[in-house]
Structure formats: structure tokens, C-alpha cells
N, C-alpha and C positions, 0 to 999 in steps of 0.2 A: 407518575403513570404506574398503575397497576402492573403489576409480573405477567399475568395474561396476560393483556391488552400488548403489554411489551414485546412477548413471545408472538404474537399474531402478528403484531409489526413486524420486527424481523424475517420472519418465514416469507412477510408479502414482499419484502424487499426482494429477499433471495430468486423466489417465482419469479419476479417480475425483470431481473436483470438476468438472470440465467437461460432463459430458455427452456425447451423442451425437443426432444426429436432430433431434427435433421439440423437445424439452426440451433444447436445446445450449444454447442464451441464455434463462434461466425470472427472470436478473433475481434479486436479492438474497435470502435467504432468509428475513428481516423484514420485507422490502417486496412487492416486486411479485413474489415466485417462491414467497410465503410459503404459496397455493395449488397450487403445482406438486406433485406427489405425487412425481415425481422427484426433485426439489430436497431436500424434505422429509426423502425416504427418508434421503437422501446424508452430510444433516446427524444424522438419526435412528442414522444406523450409522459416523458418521466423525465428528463433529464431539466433542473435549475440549476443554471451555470451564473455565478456571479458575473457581472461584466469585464473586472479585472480580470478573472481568470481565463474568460476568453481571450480576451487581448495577449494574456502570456502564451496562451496555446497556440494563436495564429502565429505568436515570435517565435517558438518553438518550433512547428511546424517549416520553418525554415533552415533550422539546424539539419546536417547530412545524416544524424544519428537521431533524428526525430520519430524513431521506430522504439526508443527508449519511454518513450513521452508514455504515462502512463494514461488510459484510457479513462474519460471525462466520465461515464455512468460507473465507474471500478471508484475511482475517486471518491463519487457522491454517496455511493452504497457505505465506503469504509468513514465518511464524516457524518453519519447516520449512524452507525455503531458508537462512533465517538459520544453522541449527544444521546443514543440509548442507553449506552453506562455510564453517563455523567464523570464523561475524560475532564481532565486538565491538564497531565502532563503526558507528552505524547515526545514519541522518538520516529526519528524518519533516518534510515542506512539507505543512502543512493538518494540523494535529493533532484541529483540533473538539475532543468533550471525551474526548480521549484512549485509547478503545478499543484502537487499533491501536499507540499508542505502549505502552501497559500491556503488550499480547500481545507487544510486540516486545523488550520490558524483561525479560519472564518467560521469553522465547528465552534471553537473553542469559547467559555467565556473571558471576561477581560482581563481574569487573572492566570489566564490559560499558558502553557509554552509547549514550543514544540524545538528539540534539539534534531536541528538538520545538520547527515552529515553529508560531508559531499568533498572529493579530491581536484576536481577542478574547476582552478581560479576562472574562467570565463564563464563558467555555468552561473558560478555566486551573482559574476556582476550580470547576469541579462536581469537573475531573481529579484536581487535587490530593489531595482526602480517600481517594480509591480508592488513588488508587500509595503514601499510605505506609499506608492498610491494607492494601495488598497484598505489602507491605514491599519495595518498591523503587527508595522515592521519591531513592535517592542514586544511582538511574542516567540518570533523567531530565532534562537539563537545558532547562526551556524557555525560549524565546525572545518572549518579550513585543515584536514587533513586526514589521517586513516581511520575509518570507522570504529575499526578493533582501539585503536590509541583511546577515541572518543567513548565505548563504552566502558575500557578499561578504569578509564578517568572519574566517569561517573559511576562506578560502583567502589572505587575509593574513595568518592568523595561521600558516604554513607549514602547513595540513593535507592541499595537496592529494593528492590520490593515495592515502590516508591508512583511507580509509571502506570500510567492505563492501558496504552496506545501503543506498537513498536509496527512502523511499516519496515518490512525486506525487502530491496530492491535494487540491490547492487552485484555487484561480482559474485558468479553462481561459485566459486571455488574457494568461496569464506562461507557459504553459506550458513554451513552446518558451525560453525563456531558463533557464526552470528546470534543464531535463532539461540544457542546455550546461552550467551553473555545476553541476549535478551530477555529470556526465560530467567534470567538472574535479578533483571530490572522492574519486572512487571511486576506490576503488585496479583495477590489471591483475586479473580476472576477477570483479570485485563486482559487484552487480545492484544498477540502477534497474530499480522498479516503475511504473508509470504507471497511473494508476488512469482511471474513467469513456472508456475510447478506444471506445465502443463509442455512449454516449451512447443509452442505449436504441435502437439503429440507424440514428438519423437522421445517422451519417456518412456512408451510404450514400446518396448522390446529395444532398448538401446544401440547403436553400433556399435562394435566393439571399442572403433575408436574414438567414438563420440563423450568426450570426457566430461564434458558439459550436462549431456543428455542423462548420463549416468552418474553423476555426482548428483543430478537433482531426483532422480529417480531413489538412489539410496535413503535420501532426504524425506521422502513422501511416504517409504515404506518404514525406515524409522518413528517417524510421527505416527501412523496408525500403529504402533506399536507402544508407543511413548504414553504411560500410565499414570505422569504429571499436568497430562493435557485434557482437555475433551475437543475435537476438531470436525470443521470440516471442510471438503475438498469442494470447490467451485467452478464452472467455467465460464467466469468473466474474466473479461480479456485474455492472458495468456495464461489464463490460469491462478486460481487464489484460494490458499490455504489459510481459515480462519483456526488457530488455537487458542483457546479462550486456557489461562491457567488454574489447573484446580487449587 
């Protein structure tokens, strides 16, 4: 595909899941935007959902923490980057029970992997039955323990620079270490995603005691600052910061 053609792609993706106006930020399309008629539309005339990955979303959707689930048009947007820069290796921090690592597995080609991390054991096992019926449980490698352990691992193990793909999406209070030891991974022009940067808006003028809200907020104002990146800020679902590395 042509660099235009590429470029026109993207921006249509971007328009077309994002919004405009009143309905810019309507919030997850299962959650809180699940009422938006806009949202709705967007997903009703854009969104292809594998059949596996519905099925893991409706099991999901069951879980009490199902508010983690990350939003099915957020997903397809970021495995459409994957296949605009011809990813193969891709890293997922915060797997839960694997949605997004599934959609990014099904980007991939056959020779593709994606290293999911993820700390807990019941999230693995809902994952697991979906990716090998979805048959592509031999691209998945998860990481049964702390993310930081997991990237540390693989930049000793010589991968840095190595990676296309890194989604954020776990513990907002690693963040900022994350996205470093990511930015370590990723090879010259791969994207880091950052998910939740928007925190239902309360980045905007933080609490004081809002540690969450202001640890991500520091986070957003460092990256517009960060002169190793070129980025930009989204609001799909909770928020989604693309940095592609220069």
C-alpha cells in the first residue's frame, strides 16, 4: 500500500471512531457510550467482530471487573495499525481475559506473536479456551507474572528495538515505567498504545487526592513533551494515546 493511501487510511479510521462535538468522548461501546446513538451507529456500520471474540466478550461481560474489558471498535482501530505497519511482534501489559490480545493475534500473520502479560491466574484460564478455538493459541505467549519482570526479561533477552505493537493497559501507577521499558522494545516507527489517558476526564484539573488521575495526567503532559515520540491523543473509549517512535 502506498504511504498516501496508508495515511488516508488511517486519519479515516481515526474520524470515523472518534467522533466529533458533543458525542467526541460517549466512553466504551459496552459501557458507558453503550447508550450513545452515535457510538452505537459507528459500531453498527464499522465494527467486524470475529465470532470467537464475541463469545469471549459476552464471557467477559460477566466478570464483576468487566468495566476493564477494553472496548470492541478501540480493539479493531488498534489491529488495523497492526496490519498498517506490517506488525509481527506485538506486546500486550494488562491482558485481563484476553480480548485485545485474541483481536491482535487475528491481525497478525502466521508467524506473528504477541507476549501477553497478565498477574492473574483466572483471567489466563477464561483466555485460553477462546485462542485455541480461535486457532491461534501458538501466537500467544503469556506471561504468568509481573509485567515489569516480563519486559525486563525481554530486553535481556537481546529483543530491544525488536517489537512493532506495545498495548498499556494495566496498573496506572507503573505506567510511566511501563511506556520507558516499552519505548525500549519497540523497534524505529512502532506504536505504543496507552490506554485509559483520558480516565473518564477527570485528568482534567485533577483532585488533589486523586493519585490515579494525576499520575496519568503527568503521563500525557510528559509525552506531548517527549521528543523521542510523535503522538497522538484520542478519545476512543477511555482514552488512547498513540506514540509511534521516532
Amino acid at each position: 500500500m502506498a504511504a498516501d493511501i496508508k495515511m488516508f487510511f488511517c486519519i479515516g479510521l481515526v474520524f470515523v471512531l472518534t467522533g466529533v462535538g458533543k458525542s467526541a468522548f460517549p466512553g466504551k461501546s459496552h459501557s458507558g457510550g453503550k447508550d450513545d446513538p452515535v457510538l452505537q451507529y459507528v459500531v453498527n456500520n464499522s465494527l467486524r467482530e470475529h465470532p470467537v471474540l464475541t463469545k469471549l466478550k459476552q464471557k467477559t461481560l460477566e466478570d464483576p471487573w468487566s468495566i476493564m474489558l477494553v472496548a470492541s471498535e478501540q480493539a479493531q482501530l488498534m489491529a488495523n495499525l497492526i496490519k498498517l505497519i506490517n506488525g509481527s511482534k506485538t506486546i500486550e501489559i494488562g491482558m485481563y481475559t484476553g480480548y485485545n490480545a485474541l483481536s491482535m493475534a487475528l491481525a497478525l500473520p502466521d508467524n506473528g506473536s504477541v507476549v501477553a502479560c497478565e498477574i492473574e491466574e483466572l483471567y489466563v484460564d477464561i483466555a485460553k479456551p477462546f485462542f485455541k478455538e480461535a486457532g491461534v493459541e501458538n501466537k500467544i505467549d503469556v506471561r504468568l507474572q509481573t509485567a515489569m519482570a516480563t519486559l525486563k526479561e525481554l530486553i535481556a533477552a537481546g529483543e530491544a528495538g525488536t517489537y512493532d505493537f506495545v498495548f498499556i493497559d494495566a496498573d496506572k501507577f507503573n505506567i510511566d515505567r511501563y511506556y520507558e521499558k516499552s519505548l525500549e522494545l519497540i523497534r524505529k516507527g512502532g506504536i505504543i498504545a496507552i490506554d485509559n489517558v483520558l480516565w473518564s476526564g477527570k485528568v482534567v484539573n485533577p483532585a488533589p487526592d486523586d493519585l490515579t488521575s494525576k499520575t496519568l495526567d503527568a503521563l500525557n503532559k510528559k509525552l506531548h513533551k517527549d521528543q523521542r515520540i510523535d503522538l497522538s491523543m484520542l478519545t476512543v473509549g477511555d482514552g488512547l494515546t498513540l506514540a509511534i517512535k521516532r
